[in-house]
C-alpha positions as CSV (number, residue, x, y, z in Angstrom):
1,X,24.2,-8.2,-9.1
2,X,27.9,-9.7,-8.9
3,X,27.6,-13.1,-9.8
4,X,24.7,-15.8,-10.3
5,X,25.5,-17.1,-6.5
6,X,24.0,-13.4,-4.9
7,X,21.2,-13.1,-7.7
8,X,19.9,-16.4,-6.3
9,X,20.0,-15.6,-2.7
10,X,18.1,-12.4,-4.1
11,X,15.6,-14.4,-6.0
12,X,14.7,-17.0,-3.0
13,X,15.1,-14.0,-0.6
14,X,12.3,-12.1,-2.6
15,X,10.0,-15.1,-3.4
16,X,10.0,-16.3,0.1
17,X,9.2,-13.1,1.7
18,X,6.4,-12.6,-1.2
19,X,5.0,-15.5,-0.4
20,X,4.8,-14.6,3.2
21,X,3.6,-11.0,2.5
22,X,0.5,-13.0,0.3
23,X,-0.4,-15.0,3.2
24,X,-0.4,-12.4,5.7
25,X,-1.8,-9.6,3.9
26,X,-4.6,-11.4,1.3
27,X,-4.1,-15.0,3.4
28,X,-3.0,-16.5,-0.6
29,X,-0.9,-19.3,-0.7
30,X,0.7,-18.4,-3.8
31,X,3.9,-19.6,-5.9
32,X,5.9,-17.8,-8.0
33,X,7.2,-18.6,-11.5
34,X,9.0,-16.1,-12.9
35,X,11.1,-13.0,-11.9
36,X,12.6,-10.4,-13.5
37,X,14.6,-7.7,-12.2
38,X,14.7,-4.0,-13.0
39,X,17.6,-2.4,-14.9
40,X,20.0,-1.5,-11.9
41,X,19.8,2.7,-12.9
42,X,16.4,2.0,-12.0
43,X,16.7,0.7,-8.4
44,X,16.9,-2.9,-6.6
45,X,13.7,-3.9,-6.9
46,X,12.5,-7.5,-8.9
47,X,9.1,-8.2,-10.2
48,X,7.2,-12.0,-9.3
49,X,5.0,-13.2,-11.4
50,X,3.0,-16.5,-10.8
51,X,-0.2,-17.7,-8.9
52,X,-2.6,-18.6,-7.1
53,X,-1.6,-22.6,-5.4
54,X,-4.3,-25.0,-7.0
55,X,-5.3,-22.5,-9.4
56,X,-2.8,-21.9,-12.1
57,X,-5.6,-19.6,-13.6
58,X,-5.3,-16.8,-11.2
59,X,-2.0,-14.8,-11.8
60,X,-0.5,-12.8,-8.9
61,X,2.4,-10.6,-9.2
62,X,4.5,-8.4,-6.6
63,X,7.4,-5.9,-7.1
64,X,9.6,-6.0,-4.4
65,X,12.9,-4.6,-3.2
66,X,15.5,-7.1,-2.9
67,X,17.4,-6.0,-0.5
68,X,14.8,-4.2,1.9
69,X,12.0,-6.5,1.3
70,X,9.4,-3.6,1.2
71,X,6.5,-4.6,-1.1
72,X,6.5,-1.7,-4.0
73,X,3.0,-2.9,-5.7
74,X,1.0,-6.0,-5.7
75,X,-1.2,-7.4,-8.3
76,X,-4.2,-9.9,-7.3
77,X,-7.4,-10.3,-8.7
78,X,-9.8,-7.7,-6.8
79,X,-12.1,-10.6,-5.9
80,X,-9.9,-12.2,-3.9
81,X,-9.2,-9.3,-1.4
82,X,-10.7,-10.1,1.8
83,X,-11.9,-6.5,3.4
């Protein structure tokens, strides 16, 4: 990242689209509250950490690629997987 301005943009860019991939995939309305981003020799992606809306109990967490948006792993309680 250049400056604080871009790594925002990146941040809501990410959360927003992981919400979205939450409520489409698992129908979760989740929120994030954390982020950290991978060492740049390692790639563009950020991890998400937060959870569940209403239920500050149930952590979710998503690694995603900041600039593509592809979803690289997701982490929800099993239980909560609709099949």
């Amino acid at each position: 990242m250049s400056d604080s301005r871009e790594e925002a943009q990146a941040i809501n860019k990410a959360m927003n689209a992981g919400e979205m991939y939450f409520k489409e995939k698992y129908d979760l309305n989740v929120e994030f509250t954390r982020h950290k981003f991978n060492p740049p020799d390692l790639g563009t992606d950020i991890g998400l950490y937060g959870y569940l809306k209403g239920d500050t109990d149930t952590e979710v967490f998503l690694l995603i690629n900041y600039e593509t948006l592809e979803v690289v792993t997701v982490g929800v309680p099993k239980e909560l997987i609709k099949r």
